[in-house]
C-alpha positions as CSV (number, residue, x, y, z in Angstrom):
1,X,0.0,0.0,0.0
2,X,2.8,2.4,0.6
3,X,4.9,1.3,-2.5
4,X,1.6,2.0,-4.6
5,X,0.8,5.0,-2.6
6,X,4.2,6.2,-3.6
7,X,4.4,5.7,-6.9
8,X,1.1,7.3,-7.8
9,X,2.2,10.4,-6.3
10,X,5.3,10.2,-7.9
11,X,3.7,9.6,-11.4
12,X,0.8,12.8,-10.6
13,X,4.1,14.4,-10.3
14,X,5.6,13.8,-13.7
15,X,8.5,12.9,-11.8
16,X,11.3,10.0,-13.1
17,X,12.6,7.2,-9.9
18,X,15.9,9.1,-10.6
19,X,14.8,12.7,-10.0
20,X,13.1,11.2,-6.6
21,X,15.9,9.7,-5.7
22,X,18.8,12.0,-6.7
23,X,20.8,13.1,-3.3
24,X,18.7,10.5,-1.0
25,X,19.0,6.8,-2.4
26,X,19.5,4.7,-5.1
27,X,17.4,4.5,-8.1
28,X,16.9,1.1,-7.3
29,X,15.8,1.6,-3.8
30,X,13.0,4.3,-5.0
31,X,12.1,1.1,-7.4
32,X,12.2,-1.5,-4.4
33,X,9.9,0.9,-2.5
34,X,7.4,1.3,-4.8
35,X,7.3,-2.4,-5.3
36,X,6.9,-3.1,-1.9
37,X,10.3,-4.8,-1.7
38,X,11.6,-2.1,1.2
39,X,10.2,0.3,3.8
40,X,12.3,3.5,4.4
41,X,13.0,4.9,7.5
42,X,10.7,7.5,8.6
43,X,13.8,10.2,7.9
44,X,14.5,9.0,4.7
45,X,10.3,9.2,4.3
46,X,10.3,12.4,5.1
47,X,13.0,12.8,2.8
48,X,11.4,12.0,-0.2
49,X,8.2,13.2,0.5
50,X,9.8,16.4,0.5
51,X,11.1,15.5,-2.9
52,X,7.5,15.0,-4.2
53,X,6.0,18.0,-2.3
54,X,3.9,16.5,-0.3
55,X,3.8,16.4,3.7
56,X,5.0,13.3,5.4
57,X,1.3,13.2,7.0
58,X,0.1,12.1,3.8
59,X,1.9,8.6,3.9
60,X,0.7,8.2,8.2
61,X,-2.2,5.5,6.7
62,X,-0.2,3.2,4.6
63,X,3.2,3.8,7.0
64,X,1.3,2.4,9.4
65,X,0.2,-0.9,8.0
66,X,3.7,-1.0,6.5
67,X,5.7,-4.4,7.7
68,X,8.1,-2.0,9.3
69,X,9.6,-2.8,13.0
70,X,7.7,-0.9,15.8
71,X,11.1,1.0,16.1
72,X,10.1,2.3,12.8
73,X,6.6,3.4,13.4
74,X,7.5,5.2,16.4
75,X,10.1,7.4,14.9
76,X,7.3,8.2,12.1
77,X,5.2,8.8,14.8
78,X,7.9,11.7,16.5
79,X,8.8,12.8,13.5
80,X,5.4,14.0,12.5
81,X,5.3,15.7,16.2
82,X,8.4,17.4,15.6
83,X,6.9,18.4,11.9
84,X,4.5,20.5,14.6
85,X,1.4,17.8,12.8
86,X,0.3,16.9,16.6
87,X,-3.1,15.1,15.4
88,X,-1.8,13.2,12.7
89,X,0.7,11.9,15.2
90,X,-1.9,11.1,17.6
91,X,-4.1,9.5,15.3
92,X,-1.0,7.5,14.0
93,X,-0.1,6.5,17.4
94,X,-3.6,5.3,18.0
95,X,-3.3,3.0,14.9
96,X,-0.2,1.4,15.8
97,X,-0.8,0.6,19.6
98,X,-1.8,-2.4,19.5
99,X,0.9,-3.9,18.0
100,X,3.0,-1.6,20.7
101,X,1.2,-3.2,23.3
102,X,1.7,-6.7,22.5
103,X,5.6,-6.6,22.6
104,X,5.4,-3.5,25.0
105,X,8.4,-4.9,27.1
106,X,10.9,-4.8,23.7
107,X,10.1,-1.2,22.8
108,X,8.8,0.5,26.8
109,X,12.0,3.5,25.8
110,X,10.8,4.2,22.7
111,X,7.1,3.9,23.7
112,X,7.6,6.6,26.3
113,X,9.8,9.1,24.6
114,X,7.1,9.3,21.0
115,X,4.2,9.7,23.7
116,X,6.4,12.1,25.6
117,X,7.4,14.2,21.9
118,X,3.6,13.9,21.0
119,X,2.6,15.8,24.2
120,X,5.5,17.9,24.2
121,X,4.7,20.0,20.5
122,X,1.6,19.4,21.7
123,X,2.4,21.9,25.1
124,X,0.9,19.8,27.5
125,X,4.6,20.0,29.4
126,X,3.5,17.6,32.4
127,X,2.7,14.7,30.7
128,X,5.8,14.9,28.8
129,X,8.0,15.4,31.3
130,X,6.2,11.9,33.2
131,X,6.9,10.4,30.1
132,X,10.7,11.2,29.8
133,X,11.1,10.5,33.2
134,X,9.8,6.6,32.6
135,X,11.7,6.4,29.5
136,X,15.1,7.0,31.9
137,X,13.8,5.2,34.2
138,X,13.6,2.3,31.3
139,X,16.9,3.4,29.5
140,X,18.8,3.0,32.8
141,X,18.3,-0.7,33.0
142,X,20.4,-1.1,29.5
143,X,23.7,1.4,30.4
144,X,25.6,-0.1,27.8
145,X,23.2,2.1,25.3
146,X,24.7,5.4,26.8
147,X,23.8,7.2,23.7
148,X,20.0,6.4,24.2
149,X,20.2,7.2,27.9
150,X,21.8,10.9,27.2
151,X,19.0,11.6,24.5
152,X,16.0,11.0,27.2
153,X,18.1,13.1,29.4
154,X,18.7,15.7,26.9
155,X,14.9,15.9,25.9
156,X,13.9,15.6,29.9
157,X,16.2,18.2,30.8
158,X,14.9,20.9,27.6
159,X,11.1,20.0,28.9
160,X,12.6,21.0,32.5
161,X,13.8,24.2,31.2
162,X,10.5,25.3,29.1
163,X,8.4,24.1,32.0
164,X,11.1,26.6,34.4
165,X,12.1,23.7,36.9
166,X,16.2,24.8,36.1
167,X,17.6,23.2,39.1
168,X,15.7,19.3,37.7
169,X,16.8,20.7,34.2
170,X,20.1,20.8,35.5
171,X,20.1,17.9,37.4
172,X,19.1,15.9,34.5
173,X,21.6,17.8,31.7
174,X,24.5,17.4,33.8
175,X,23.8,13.5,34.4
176,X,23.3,13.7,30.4
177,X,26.6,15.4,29.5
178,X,28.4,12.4,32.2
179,X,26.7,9.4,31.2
180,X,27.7,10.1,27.0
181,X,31.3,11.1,27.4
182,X,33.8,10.3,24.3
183,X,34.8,6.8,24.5
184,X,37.7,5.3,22.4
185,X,35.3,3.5,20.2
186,X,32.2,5.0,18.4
187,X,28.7,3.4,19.0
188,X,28.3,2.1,15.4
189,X,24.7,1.9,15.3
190,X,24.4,5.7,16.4
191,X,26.9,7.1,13.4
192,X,29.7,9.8,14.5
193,X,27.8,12.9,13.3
194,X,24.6,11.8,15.0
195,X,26.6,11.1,18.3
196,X,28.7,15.1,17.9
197,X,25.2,16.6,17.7
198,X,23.7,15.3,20.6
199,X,27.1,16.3,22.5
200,X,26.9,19.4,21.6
201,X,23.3,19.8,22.3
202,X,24.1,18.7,25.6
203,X,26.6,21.0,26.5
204,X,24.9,23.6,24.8
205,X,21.1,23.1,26.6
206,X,23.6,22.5,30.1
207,X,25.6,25.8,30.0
208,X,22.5,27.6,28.9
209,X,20.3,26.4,32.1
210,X,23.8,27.3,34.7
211,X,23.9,30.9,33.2
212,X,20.3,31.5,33.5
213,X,20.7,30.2,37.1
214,X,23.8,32.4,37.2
215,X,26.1,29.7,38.2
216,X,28.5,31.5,35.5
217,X,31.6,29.9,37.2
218,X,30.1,26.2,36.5
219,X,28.8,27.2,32.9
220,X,32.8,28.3,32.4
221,X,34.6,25.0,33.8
222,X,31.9,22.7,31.4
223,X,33.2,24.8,28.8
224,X,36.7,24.7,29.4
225,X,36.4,21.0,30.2
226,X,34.9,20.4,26.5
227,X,37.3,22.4,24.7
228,X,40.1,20.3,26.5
229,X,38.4,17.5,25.5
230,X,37.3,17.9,22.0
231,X,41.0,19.1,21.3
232,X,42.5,16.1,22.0
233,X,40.3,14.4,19.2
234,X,41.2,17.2,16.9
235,X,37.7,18.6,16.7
236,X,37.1,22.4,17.1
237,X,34.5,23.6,19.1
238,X,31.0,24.5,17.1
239,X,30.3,28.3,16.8
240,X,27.3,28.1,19.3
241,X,29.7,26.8,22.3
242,X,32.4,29.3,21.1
243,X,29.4,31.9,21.8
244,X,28.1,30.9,24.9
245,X,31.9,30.2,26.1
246,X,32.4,34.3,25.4
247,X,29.6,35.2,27.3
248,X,30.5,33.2,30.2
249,X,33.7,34.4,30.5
250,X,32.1,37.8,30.3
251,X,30.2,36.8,33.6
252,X,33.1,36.4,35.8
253,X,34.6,39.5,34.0
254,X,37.8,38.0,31.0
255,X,36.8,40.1,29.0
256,X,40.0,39.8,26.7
257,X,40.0,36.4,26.7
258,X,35.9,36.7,25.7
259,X,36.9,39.2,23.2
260,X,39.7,37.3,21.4
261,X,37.1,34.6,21.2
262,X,34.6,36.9,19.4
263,X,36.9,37.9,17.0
264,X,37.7,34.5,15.9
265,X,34.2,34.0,15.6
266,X,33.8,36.7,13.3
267,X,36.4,35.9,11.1
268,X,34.8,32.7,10.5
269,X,33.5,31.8,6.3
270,X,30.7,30.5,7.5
271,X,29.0,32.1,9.8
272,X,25.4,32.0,10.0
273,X,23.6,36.3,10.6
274,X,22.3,34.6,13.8
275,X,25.8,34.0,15.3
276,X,26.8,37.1,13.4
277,X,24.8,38.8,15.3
278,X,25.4,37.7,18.8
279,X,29.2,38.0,18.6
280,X,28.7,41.7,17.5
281,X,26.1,42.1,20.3
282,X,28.7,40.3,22.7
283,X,31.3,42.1,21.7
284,X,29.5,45.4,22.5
285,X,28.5,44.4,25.8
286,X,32.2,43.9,26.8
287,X,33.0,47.3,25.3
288,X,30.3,48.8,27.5
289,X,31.4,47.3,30.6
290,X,34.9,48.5,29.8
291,X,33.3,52.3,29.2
292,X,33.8,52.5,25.2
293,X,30.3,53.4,24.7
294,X,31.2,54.6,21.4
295,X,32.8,51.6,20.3
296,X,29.7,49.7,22.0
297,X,27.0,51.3,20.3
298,X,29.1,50.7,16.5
299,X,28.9,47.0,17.5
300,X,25.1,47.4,18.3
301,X,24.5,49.0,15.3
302,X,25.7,46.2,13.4
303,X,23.5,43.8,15.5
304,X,20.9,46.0,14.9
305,X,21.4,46.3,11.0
306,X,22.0,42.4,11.1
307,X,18.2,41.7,13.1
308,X,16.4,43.9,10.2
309,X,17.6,42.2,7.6
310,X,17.3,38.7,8.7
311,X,14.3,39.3,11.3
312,X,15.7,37.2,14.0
313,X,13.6,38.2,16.8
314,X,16.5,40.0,18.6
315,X,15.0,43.6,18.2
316,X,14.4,44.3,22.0
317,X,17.4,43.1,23.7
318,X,19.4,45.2,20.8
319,X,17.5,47.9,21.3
320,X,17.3,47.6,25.4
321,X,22.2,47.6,25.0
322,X,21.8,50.9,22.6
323,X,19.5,53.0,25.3
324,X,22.3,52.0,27.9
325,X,24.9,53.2,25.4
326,X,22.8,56.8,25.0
327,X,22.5,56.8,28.8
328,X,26.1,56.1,29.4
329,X,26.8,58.7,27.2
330,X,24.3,61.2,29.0
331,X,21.6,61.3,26.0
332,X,18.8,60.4,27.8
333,X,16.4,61.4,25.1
334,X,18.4,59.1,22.3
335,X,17.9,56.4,25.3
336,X,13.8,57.2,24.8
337,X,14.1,56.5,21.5
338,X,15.6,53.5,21.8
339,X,13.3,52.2,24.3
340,X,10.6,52.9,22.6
341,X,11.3,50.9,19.5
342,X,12.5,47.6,22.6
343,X,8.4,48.6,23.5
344,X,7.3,48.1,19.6
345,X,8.8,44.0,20.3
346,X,6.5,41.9,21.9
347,X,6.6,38.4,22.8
348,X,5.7,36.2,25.6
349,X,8.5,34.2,25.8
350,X,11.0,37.9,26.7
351,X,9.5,38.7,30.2
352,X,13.1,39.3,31.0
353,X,13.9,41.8,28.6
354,X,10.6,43.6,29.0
355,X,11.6,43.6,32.5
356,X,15.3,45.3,31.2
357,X,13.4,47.5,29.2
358,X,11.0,48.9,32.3
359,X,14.4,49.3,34.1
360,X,16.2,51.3,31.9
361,X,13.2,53.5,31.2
362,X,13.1,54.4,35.2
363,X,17.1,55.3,34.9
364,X,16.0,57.4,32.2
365,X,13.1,58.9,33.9
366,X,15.3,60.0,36.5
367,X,18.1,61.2,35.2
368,X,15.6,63.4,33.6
369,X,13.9,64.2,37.1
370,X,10.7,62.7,36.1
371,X,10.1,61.0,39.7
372,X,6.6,59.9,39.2
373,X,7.4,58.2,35.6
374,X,10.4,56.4,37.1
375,X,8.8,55.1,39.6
376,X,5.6,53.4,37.5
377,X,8.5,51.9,35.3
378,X,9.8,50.3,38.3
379,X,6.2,49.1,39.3
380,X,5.8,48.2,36.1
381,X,9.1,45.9,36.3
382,X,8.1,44.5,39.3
383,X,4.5,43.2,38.5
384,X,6.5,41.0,35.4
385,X,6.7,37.7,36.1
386,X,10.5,36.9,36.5
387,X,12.2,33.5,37.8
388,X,15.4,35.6,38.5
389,X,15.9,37.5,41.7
390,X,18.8,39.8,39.7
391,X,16.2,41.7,38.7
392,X,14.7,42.7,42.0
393,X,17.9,43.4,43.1
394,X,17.8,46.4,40.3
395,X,15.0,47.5,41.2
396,X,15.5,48.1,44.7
397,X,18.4,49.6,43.5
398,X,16.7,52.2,40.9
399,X,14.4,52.6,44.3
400,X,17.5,54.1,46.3
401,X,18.6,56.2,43.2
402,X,15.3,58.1,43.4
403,X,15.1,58.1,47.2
404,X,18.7,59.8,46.9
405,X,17.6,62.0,44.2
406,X,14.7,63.4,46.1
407,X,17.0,63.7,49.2
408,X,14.7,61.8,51.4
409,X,18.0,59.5,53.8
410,X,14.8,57.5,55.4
411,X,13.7,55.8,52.4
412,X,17.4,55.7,51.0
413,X,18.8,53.9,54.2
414,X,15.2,51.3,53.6
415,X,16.0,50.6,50.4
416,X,19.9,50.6,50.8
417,X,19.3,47.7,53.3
418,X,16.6,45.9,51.5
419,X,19.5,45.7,49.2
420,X,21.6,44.2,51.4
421,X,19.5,41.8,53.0
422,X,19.0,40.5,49.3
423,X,23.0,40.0,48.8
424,X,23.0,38.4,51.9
425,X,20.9,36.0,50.4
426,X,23.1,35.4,47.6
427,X,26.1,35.0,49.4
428,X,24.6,32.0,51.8
């Protein structure tokens, strides 16, 4: 049914078994398919029905009375979640189960983790993490498969972080990143490239979660340990890691070493805009903290010009470094400016940033002695929902700059030890 399926399509097409194939397989495969000799994997599927220009949905039916292994049908079945086709892969799902639950004790894992992708694209975030959680629970019985292990770590850990739960995130990344460290030998049946990628994805998703917990000084030694590592092997680090390792090393303040890093990165042939853009933004963070708000803002502008062109969504956190550059450089109306474009950005997923931008707007406010603006900025900053407490730190901060402003020592001294009570709290 899939073979004839296939080759009806292919024929509406006008298209020759060569043209299909061309890139992907053989001729002959493409011929054996269509015969009903051989059932693709659901990559290579997806493949070809890219090819034809059709969606791999259209295929779910006969895929799924195809004699391919249950191993098979389940990657078809995460494949079309990760295609973002939720109900065809729940309607799939429903048509394979009971052959899934006849040899349920072969194929548990892989049972768990497609259930566990189906309800994660479908953002119901709780059942998905229960599901990852039994699919470890499963993998951990076979640790000779270290590779299989680390994946439902890696996609446990990623659920973690969207669902905000960073310390189980990182609990479950870290254990990730140990259990699938280089060994002398390759795990054949994984492939080299396949086994780099989920490294990196590890280390990547890992040193992501420690920075956003602001455990900078763990997020650094990860990356130094890599870079040591992957050295020895002879393999240079991706330009993501090189990225985040910059930024890191921005946190506990090398900012040469960060910057000689950056460079690099920009002198690289093939650098995507999106990493473009963040080593120019990078770059003009370390100028700011080092008072070059001139050179600062150049690198901004870049980012800036870079973010327009390519619309990469990085409009307000660009726009939120260039109103600090106009305030360093006492132009608080530039700064409005500015911050009023960040405003014209809005998304769900930046609470942060919004927060940033309601900070810097107060700062502005002030320095231009509008009390009673700065201080509904603040309020405004406060009422934003943010799983960081560096951000109330700032705004208790802001909250003594006005109290100083207005000369009033009570409410300066209140907020001046709010502050420190709150870096007490840090340093325990």
């Amino acid at each position: 049914m899939l073979g004839t399926q296939f080759r009806a399509i292919r024929t509406k097409k006008q298209l020759t078994q060569e043209q299909v194939a061309s890139g992907i397989a053989s001729r002959s495969y493409v011929s054996d398919i269509e015969r009903g000799k051989s059932v693709p994997s659901a990559g290579m599927l997806a493949q070809l029905a890219k090819r034809l220009d059709v969606p791999l949905s259209c295929f779910s039916k006969s895929f799924s009375v195809a004699p391919a292994s249950p191993v098979q049908k389940l990657e078809f079945a995460a494949l079309l979640a990760k295609q973002c086709d939720v109900s065809t892969a729940q309607e799939f799902y429903s048509l394979i189960e009971p052959v899934l639950l006849a040899e349920s004790q072969s194929y548990a894992a892989e049972v768990y983790e497609t259930k566990g992708l189906i309800a994660y694209e479908n953002n119901a975030l709780e059942a998905a993490r229960k599901y990852f959680e039994k699919a470890v629970e499963v993998r951990d019985k076979t640790p000779s498969h270290s590779f299989e292990l680390a994946q439902a770590l890696f996609r446990l850990g990623t659920i973690e972080m969207r669902s905000g739960s960073l310390a189980s995130a990182t609990g479950s990344l870290y254990r990730g990143f140990v259990t699938f460290q280089w060994h002398e030998q390759s795990q054949r049946h994984i492939g080299v490239s396949k086994e780099r990628k989920l490294r990196t994805s590890l280390v990547n998703a890992l040193t992501l979660v420690l920075l956003q917990r602001r455990h900078t000084q763990a997020a650094v030694a990860v990356l130094n340990y890599v870079e040591q590592t992957w050295e020895k092997r002879g393999i240079a680090l991706p330009t993501q890691l090189k990225l985040l390792h910059a930024i890191s090393l921005v946190g506990i303040r090398q900012l040469d070493k960060a910057k000689r890093i950056l460079r690099h990165v920009l002198l690289e042939a093939d650098l995507t805009p999106l990493n473009a853009l963040l080593a120019h933004n990078y770059l003009a963070i370390i100028y700011r903290l080092n008072d070059q708000y001139t050179d600062s803002e150049a690198e901004q502008l870049i980012a800036w010009r870079i973010d327009r062109e390519h619309s990469l969504g990085k409009g307000r956190g660009i726009c939120n470094e260039l109103a600090k550059c106009a305030l360093n450089q006492e132009a608080p109306e530039k700064a409005k400016l500015w911050l009023e474009r960040a405003e014209s950005f809005s998304s769900r997923f930046e609470t942060e940033l919004q927060a940033e931008t309601a900070l810097i707007q107060a700062r502005v406010d002030a320095t231009m002695n509008r009390i009673d603006l700065a201080r509904k900025s603040l309020r405004k900053a406060e009422q934003l929902d943010i799983a960081t407490g560096i951000y109330q730190k700032q705004i208790t901060l802001e909250r003594a700059r006005l109290a100083a402003l207005e000369k009033n020592d009570e409410l300066l001294l209140r907020h001046l030890d709010e502050l420190r009570q709150q870096l007490a709290l840090d340093s325990l």
